[in-house]
PDB file of N, CA, C and O in Angstrom, chain B, residues numbered from 101:
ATOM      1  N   UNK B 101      -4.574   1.660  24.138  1.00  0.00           N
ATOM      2  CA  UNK B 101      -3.203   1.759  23.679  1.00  0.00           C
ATOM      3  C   UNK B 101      -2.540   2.923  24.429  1.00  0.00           C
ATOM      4  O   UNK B 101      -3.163   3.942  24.725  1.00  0.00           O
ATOM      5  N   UNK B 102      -0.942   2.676  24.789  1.00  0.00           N
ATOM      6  CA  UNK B 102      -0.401   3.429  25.139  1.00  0.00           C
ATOM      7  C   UNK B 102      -0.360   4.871  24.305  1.00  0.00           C
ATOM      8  O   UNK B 102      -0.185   4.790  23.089  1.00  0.00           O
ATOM      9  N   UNK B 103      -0.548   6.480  25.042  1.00  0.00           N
ATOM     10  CA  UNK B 103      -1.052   7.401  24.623  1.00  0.00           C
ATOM     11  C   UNK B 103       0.492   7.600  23.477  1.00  0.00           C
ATOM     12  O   UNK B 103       0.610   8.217  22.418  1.00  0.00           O
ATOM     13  N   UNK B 104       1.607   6.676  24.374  1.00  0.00           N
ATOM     14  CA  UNK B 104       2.849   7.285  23.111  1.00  0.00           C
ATOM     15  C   UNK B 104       2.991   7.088  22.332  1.00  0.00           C
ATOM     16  O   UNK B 104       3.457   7.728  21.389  1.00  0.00           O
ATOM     17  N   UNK B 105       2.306   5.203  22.537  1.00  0.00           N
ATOM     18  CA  UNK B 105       2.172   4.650  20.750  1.00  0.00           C
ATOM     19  C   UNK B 105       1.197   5.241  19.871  1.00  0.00           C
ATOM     20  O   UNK B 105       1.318   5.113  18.652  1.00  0.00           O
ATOM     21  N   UNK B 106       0.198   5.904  20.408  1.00  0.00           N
ATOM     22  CA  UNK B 106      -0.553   6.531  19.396  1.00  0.00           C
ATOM     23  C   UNK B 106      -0.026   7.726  18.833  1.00  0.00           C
ATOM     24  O   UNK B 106      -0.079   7.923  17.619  1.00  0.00           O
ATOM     25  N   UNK B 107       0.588   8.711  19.796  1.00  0.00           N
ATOM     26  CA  UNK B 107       1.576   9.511  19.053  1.00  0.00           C
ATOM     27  C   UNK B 107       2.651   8.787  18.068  1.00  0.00           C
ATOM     28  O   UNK B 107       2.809   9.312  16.966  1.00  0.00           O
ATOM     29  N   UNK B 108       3.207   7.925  18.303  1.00  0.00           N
ATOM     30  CA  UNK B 108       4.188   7.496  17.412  1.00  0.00           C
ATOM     31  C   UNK B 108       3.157   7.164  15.896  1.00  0.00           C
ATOM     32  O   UNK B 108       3.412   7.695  14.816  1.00  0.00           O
ATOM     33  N   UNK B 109       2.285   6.438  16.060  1.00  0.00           N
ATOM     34  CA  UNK B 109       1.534   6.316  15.226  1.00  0.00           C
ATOM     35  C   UNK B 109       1.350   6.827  14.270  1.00  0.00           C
ATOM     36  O   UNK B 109       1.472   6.418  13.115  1.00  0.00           O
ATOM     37  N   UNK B 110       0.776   8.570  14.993  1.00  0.00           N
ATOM     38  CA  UNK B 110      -0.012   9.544  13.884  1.00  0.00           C
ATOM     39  C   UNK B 110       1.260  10.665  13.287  1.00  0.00           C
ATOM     40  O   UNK B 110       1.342  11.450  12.342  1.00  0.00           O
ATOM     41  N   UNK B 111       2.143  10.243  14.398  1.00  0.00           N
ATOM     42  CA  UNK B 111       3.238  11.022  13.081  1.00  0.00           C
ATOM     43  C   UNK B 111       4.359  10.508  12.479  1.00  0.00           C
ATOM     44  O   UNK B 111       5.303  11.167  12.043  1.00  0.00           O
ATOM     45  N   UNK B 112       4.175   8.767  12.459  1.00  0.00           N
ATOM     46  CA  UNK B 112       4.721   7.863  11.040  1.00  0.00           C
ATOM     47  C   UNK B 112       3.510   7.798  10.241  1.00  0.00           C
ATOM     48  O   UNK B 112       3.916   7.359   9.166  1.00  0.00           O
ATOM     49  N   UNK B 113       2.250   7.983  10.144  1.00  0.00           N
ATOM     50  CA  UNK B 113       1.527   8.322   9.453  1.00  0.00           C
ATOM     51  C   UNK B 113       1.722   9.958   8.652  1.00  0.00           C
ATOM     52  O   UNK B 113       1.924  10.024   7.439  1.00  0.00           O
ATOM     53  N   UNK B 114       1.660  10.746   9.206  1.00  0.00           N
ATOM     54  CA  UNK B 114       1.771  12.174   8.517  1.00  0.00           C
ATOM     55  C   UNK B 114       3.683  11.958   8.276  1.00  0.00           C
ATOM     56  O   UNK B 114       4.047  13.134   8.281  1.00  0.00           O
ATOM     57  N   UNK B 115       4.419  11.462   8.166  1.00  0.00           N
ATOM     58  CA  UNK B 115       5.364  11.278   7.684  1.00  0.00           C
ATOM     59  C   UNK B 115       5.480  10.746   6.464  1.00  0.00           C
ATOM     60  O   UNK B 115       5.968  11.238   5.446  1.00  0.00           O
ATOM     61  N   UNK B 116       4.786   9.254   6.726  1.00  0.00           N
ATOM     62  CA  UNK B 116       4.483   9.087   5.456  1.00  0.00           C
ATOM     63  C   UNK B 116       3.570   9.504   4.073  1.00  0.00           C
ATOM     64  O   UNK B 116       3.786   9.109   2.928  1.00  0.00           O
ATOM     65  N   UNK B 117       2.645  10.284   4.459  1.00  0.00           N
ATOM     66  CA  UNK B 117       2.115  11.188   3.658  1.00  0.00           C
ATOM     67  C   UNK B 117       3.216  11.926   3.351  1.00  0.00           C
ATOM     68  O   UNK B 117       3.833  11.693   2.312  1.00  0.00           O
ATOM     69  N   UNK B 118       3.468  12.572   3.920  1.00  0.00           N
ATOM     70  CA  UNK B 118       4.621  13.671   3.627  1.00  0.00           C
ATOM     71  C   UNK B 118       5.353  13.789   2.462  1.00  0.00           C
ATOM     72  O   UNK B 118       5.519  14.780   1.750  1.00  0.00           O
ATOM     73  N   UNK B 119       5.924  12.254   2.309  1.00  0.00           N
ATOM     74  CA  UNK B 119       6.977  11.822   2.011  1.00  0.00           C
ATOM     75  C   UNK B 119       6.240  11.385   0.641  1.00  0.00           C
ATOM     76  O   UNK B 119       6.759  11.626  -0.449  1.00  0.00           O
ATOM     77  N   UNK B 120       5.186  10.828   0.747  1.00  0.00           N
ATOM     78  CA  UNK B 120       4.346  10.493  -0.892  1.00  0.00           C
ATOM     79  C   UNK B 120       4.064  11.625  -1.276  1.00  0.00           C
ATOM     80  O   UNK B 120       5.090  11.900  -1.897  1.00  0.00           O
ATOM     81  N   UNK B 121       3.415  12.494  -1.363  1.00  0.00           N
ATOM     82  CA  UNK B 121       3.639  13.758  -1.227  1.00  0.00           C
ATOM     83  C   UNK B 121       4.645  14.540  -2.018  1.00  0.00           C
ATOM     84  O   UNK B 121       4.381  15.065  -3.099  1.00  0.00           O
ATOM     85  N   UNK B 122       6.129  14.605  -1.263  1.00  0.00           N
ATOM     86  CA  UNK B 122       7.050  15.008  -1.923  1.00  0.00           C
ATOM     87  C   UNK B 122       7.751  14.058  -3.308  1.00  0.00           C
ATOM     88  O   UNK B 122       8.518  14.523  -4.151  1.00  0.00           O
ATOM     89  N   UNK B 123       7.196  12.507  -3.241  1.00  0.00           N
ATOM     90  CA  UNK B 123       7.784  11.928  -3.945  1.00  0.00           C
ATOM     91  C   UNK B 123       7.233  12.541  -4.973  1.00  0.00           C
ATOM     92  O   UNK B 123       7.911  13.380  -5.566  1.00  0.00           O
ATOM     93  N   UNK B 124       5.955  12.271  -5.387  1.00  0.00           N
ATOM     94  CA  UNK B 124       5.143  12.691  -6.532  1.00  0.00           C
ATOM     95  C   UNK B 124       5.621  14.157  -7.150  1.00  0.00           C
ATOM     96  O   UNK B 124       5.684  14.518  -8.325  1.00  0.00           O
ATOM     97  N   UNK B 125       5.901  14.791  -6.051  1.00  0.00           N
ATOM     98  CA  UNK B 125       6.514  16.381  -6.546  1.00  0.00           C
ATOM     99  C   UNK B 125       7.928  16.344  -7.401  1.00  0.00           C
ATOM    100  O   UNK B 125       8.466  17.018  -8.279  1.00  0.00           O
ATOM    101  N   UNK B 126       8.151  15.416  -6.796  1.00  0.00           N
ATOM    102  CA  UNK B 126       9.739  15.432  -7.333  1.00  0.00           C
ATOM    103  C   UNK B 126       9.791  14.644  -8.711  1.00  0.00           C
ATOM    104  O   UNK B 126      10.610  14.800  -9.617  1.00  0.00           O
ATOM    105  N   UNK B 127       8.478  13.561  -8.641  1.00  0.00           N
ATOM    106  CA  UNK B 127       8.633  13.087 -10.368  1.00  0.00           C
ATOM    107  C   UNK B 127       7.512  13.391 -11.225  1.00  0.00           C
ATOM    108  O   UNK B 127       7.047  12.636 -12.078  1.00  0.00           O
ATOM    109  N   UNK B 128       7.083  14.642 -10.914  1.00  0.00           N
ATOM    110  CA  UNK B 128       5.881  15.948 -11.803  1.00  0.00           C
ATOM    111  C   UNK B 128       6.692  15.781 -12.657  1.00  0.00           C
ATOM    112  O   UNK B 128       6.454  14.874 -13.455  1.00  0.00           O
ATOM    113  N   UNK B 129       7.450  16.259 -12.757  1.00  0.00           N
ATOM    114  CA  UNK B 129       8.470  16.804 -14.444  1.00  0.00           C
ATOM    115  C   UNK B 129       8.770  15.696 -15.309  1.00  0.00           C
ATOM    116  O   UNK B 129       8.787  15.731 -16.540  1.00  0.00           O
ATOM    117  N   UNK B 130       9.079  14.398 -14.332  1.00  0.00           N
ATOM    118  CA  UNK B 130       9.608  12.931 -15.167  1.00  0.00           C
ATOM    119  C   UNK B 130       8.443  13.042 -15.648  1.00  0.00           C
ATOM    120  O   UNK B 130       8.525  13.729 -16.666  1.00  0.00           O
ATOM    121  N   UNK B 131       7.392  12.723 -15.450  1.00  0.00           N
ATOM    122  CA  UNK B 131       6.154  12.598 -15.818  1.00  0.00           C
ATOM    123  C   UNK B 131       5.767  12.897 -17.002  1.00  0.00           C
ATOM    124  O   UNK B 131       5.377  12.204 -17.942  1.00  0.00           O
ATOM    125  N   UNK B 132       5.987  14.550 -16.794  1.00  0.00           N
ATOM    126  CA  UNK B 132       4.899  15.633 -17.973  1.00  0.00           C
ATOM    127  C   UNK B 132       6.170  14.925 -19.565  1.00  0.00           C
ATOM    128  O   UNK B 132       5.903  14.438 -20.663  1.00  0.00           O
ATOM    129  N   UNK B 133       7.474  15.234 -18.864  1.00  0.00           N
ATOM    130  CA  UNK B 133       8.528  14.827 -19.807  1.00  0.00           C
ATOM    131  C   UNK B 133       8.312  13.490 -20.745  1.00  0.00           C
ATOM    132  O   UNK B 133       8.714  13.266 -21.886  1.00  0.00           O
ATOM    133  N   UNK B 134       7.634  12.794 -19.964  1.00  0.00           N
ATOM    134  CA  UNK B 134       7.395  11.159 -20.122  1.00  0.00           C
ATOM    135  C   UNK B 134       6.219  11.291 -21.341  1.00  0.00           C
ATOM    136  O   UNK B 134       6.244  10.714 -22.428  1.00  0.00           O
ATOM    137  N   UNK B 135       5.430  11.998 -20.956  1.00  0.00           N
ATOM    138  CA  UNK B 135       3.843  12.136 -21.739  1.00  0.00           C
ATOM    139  C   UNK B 135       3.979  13.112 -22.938  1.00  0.00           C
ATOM    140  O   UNK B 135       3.184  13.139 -23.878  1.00  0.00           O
ATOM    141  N   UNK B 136       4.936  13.814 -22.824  1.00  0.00           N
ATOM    142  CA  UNK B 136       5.011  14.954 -23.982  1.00  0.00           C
ATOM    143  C   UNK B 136       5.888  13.794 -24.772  1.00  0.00           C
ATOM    144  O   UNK B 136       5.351  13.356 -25.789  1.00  0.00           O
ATOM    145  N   UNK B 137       6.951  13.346 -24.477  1.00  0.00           N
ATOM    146  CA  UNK B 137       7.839  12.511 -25.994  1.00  0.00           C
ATOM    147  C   UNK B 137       7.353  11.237 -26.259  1.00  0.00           C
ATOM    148  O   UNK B 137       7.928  10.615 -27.152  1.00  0.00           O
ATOM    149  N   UNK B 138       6.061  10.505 -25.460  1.00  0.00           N
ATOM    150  CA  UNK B 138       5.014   9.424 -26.263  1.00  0.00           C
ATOM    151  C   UNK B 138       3.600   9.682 -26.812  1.00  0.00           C
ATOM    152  O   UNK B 138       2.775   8.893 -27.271  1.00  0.00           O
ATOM    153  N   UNK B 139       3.544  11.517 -26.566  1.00  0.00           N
ATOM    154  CA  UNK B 139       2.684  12.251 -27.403  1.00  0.00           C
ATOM    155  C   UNK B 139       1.198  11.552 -26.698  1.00  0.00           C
ATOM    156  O   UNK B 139       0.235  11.367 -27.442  1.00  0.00           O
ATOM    157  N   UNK B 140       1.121  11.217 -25.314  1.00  0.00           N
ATOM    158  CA  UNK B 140       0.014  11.293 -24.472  1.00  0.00           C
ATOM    159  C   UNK B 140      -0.445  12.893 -23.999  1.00  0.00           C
ATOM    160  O   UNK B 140       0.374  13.787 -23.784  1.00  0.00           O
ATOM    161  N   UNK B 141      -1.915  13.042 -23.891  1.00  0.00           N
ATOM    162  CA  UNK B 141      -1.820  14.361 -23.634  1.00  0.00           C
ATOM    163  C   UNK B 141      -3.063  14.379 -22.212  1.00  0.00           C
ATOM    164  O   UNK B 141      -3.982  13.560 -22.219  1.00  0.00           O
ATOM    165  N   UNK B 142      -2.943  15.217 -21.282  1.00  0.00           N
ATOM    166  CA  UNK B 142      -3.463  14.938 -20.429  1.00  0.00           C
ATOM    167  C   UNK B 142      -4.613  15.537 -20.316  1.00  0.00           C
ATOM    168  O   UNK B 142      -4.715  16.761 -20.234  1.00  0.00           O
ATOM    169  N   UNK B 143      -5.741  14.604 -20.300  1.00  0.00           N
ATOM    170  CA  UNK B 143      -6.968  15.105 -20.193  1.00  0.00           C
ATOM    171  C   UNK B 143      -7.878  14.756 -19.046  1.00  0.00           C
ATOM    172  O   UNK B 143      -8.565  13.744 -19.185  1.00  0.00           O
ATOM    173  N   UNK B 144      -7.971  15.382 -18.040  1.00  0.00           N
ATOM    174  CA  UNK B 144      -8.629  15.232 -16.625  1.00  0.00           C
ATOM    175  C   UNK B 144      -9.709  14.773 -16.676  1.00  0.00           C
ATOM    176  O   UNK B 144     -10.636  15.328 -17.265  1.00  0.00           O
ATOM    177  N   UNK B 145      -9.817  13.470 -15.959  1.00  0.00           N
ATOM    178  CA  UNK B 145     -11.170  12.806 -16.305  1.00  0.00           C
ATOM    179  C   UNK B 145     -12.095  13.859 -15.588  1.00  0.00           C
ATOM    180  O   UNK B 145     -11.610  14.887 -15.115  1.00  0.00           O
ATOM    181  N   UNK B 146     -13.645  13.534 -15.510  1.00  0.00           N
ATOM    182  CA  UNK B 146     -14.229  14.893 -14.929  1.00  0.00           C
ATOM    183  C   UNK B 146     -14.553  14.025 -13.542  1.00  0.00           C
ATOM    184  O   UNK B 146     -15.171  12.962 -13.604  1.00  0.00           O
ATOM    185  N   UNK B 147     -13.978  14.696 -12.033  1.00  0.00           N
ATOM    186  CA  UNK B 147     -14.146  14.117 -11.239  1.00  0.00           C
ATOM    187  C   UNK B 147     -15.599  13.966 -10.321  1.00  0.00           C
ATOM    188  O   UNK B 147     -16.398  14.876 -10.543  1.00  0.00           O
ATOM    189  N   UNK B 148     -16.047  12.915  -9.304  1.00  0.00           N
ATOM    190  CA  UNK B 148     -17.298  12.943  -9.145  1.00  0.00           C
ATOM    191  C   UNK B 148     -17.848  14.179  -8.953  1.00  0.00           C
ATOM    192  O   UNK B 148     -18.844  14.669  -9.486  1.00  0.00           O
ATOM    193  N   UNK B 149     -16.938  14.734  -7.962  1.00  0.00           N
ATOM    194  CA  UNK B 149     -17.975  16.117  -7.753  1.00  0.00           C
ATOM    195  C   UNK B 149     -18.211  16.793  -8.741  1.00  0.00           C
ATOM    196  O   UNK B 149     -19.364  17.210  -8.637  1.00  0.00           O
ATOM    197  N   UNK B 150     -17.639  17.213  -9.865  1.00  0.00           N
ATOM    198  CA  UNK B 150     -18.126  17.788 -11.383  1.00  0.00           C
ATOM    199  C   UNK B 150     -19.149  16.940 -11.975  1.00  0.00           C
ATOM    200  O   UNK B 150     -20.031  17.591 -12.535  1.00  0.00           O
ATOM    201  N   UNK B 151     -19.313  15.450 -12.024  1.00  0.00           N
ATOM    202  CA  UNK B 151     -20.188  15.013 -12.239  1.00  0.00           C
ATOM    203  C   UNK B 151     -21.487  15.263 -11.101  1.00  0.00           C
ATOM    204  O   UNK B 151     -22.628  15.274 -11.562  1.00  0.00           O
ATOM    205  N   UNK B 152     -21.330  15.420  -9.923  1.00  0.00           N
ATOM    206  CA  UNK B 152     -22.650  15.626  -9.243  1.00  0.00           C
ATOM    207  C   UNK B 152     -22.918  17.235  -9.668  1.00  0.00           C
ATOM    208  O   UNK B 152     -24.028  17.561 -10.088  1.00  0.00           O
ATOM    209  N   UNK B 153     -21.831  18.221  -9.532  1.00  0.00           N
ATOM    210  CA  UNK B 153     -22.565  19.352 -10.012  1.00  0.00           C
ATOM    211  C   UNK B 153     -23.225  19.418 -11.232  1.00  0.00           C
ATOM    212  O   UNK B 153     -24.062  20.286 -11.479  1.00  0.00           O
ATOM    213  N   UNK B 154     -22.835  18.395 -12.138  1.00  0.00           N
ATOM    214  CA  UNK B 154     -23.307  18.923 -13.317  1.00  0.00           C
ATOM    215  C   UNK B 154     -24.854  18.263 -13.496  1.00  0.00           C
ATOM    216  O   UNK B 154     -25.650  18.712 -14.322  1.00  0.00           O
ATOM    217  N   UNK B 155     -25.129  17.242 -12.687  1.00  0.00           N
ATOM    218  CA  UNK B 155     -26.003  16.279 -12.561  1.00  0.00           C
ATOM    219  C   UNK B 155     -27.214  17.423 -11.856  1.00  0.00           C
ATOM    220  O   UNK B 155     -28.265  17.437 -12.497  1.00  0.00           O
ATOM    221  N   UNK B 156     -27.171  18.454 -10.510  1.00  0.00           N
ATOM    222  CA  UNK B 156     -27.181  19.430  -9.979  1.00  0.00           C
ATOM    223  C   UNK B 156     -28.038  19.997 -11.089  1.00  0.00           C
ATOM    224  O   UNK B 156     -29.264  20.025 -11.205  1.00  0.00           O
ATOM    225  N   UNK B 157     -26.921  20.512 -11.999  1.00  0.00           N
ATOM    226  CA  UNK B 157     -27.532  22.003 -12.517  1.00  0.00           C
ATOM    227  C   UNK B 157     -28.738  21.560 -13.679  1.00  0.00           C
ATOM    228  O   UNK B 157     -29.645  22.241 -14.156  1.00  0.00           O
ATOM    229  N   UNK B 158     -28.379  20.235 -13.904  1.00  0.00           N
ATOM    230  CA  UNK B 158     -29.854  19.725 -14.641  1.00  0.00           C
ATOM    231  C   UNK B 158     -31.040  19.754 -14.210  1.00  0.00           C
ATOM    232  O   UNK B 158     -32.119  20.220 -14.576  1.00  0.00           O
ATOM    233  N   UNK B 159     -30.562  19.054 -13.199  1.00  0.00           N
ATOM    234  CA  UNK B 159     -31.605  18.675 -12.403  1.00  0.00           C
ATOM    235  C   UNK B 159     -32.288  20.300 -11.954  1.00  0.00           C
ATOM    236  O   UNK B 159     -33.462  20.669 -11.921  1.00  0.00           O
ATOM    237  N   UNK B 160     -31.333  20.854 -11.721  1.00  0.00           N
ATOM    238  CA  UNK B 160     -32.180  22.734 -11.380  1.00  0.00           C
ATOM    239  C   UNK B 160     -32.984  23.322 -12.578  1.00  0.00           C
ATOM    240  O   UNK B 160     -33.959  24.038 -12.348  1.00  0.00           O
ATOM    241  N   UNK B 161     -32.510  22.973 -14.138  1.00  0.00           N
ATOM    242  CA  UNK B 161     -32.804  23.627 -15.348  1.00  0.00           C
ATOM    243  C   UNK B 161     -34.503  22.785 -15.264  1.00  0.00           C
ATOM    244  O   UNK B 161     -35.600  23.325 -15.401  1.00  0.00           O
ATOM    245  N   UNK B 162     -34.254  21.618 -15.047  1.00  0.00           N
ATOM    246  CA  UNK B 162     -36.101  21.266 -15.391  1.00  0.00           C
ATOM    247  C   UNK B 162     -36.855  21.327 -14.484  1.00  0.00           C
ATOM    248  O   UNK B 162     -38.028  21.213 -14.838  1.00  0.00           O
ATOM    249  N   UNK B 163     -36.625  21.522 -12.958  1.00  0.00           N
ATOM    250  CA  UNK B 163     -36.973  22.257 -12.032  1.00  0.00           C
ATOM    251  C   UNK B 163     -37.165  23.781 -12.609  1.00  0.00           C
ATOM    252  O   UNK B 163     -38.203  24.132 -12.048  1.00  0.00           O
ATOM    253  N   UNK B 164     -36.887  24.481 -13.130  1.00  0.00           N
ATOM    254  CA  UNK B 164     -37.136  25.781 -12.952  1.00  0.00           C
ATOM    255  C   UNK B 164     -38.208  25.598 -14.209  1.00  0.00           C
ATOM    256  O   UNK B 164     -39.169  26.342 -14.406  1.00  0.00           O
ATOM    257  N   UNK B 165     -37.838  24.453 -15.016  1.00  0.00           N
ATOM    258  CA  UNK B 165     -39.242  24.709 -16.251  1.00  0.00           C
ATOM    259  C   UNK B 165     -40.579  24.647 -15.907  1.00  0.00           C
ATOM    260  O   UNK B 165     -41.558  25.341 -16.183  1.00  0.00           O
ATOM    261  N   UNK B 166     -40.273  22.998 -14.796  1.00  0.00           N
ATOM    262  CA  UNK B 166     -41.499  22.890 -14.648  1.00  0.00           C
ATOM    263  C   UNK B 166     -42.400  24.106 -13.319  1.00  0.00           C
ATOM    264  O   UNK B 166     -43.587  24.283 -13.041  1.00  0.00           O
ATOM    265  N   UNK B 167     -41.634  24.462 -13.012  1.00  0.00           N
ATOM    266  CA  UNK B 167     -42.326  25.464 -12.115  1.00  0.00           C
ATOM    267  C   UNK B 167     -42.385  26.462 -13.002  1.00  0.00           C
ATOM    268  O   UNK B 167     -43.267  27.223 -12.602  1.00  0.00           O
ATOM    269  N   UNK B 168     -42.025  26.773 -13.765  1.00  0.00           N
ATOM    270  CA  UNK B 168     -42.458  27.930 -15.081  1.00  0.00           C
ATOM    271  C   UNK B 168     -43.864  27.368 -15.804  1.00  0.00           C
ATOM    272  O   UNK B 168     -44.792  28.163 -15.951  1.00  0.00           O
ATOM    273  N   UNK B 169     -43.975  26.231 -16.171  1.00  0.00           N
ATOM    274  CA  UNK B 169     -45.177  25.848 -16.603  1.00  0.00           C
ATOM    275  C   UNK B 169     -46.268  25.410 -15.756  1.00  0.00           C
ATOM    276  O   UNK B 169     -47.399  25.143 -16.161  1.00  0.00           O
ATOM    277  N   UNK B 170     -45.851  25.350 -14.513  1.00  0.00           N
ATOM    278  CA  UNK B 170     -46.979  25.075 -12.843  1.00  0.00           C
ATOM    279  C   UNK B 170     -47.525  26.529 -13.329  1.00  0.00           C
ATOM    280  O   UNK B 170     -48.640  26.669 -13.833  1.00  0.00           O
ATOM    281  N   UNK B 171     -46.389  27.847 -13.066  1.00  0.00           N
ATOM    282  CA  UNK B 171     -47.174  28.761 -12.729  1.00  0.00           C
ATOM    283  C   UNK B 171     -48.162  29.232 -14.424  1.00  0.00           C
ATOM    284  O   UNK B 171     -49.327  29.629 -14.379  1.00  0.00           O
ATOM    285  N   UNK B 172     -47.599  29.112 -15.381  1.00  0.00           N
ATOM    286  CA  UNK B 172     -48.400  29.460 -16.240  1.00  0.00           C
ATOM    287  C   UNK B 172     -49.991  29.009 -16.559  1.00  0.00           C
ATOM    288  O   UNK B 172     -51.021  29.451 -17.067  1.00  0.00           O
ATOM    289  N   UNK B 173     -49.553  28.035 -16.019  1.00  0.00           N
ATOM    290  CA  UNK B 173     -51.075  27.117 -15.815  1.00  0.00           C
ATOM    291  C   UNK B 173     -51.610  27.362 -15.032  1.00  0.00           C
ATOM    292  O   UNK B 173     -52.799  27.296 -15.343  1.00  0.00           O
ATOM    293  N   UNK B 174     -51.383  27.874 -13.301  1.00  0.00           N
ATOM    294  CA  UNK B 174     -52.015  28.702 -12.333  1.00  0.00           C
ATOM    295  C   UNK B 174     -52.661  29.899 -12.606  1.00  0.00           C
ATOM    296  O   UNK B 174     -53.637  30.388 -12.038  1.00  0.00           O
ATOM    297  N   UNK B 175     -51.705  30.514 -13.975  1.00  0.00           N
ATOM    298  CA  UNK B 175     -51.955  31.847 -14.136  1.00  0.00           C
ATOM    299  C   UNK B 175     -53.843  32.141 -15.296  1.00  0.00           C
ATOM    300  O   UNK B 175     -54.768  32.944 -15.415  1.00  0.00           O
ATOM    301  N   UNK B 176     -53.282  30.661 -15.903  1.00  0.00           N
ATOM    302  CA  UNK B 176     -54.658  30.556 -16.798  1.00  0.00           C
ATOM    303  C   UNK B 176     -55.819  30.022 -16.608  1.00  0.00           C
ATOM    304  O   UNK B 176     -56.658  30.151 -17.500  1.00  0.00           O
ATOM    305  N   UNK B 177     -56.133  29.323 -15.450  1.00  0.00           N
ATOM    306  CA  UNK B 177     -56.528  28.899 -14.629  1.00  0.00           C
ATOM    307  C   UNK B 177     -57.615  29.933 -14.347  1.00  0.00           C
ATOM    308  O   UNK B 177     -58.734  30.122 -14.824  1.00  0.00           O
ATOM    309  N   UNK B 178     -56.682  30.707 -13.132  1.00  0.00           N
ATOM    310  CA  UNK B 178     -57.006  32.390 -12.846  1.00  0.00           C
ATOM    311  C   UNK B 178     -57.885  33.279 -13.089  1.00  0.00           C
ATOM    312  O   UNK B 178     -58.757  33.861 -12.444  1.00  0.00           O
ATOM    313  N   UNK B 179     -57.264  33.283 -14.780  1.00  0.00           N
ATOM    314  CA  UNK B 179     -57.855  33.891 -15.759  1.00  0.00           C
ATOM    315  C   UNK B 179     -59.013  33.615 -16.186  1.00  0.00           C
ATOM    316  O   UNK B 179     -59.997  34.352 -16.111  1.00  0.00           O
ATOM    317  N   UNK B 180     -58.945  32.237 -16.791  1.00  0.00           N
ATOM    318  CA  UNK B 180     -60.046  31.886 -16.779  1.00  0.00           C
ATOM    319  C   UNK B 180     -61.480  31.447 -15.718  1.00  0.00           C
ATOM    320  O   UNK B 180     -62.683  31.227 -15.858  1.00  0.00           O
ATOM    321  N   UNK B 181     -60.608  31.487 -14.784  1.00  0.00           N
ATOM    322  CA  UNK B 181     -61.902  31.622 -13.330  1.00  0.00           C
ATOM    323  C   UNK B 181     -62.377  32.883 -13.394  1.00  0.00           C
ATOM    324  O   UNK B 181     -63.567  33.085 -13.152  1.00  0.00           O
ATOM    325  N   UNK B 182     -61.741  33.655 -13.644  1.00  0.00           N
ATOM    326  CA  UNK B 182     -61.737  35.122 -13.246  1.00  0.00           C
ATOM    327  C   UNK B 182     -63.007  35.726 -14.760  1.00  0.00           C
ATOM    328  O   UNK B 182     -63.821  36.648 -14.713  1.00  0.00           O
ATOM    329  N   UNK B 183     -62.815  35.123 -15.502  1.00  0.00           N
ATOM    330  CA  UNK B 183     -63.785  35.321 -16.570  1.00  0.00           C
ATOM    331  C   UNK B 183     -64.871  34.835 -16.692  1.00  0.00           C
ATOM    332  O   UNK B 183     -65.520  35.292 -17.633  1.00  0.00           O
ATOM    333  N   UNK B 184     -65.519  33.778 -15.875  1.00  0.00           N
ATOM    334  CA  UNK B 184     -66.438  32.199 -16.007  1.00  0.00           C
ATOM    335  C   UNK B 184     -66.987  33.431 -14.400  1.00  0.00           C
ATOM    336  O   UNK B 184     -68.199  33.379 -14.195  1.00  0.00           O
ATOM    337  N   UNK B 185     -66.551  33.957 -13.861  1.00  0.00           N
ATOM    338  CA  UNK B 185     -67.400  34.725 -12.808  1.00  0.00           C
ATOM    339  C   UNK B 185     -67.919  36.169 -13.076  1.00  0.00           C
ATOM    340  O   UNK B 185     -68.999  36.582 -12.655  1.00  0.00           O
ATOM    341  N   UNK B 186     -67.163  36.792 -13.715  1.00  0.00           N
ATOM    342  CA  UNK B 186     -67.798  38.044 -13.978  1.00  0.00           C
ATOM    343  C   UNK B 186     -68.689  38.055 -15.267  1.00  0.00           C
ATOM    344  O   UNK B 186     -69.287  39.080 -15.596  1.00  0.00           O
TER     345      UNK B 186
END
């Protein structure tokens, strides 16, 4: 493709972003106005990435148990080797 049509391209593209963009800005207020006098109230669904972090920090909490109970069991182990020899 001609290098101009691709310029023309990518900035009726970022135009039109632009422009969705500002639309949405401009009807924020219709909006909130809209949801406050049919007594909707806005509650942010939780988006994926909050769901993967939160999925994350589980997944870290029984990770850290079970390596808490690896090592306690290494530790008695140990101990008890350490007693069965002397």
């Amino acid at each position: 493709m001609n290098k101009h049509f691709e310029d023309a391209r990518y900035y009726i593209k970022r135009a039109g972003e632009t422009a969705r963009k500002g639309v949405a800005e401009e009807l924020e207020p219709v909006e909130q106005r809209f949801k406050t006098l049919t007594g909707q109230k806005e509650e942010p669904e939780p988006s994926r990435l909050d769901e993967v972090k939160a999925d994350l920090k589980e997944i870290q909490g029984k990770a850290e148990g079970e390596a808490r109970e690896a090592i306690a069991d290494a530790r008695e182990r140990i101990e008890s080797y350490r007693t069965t020899e002397t």
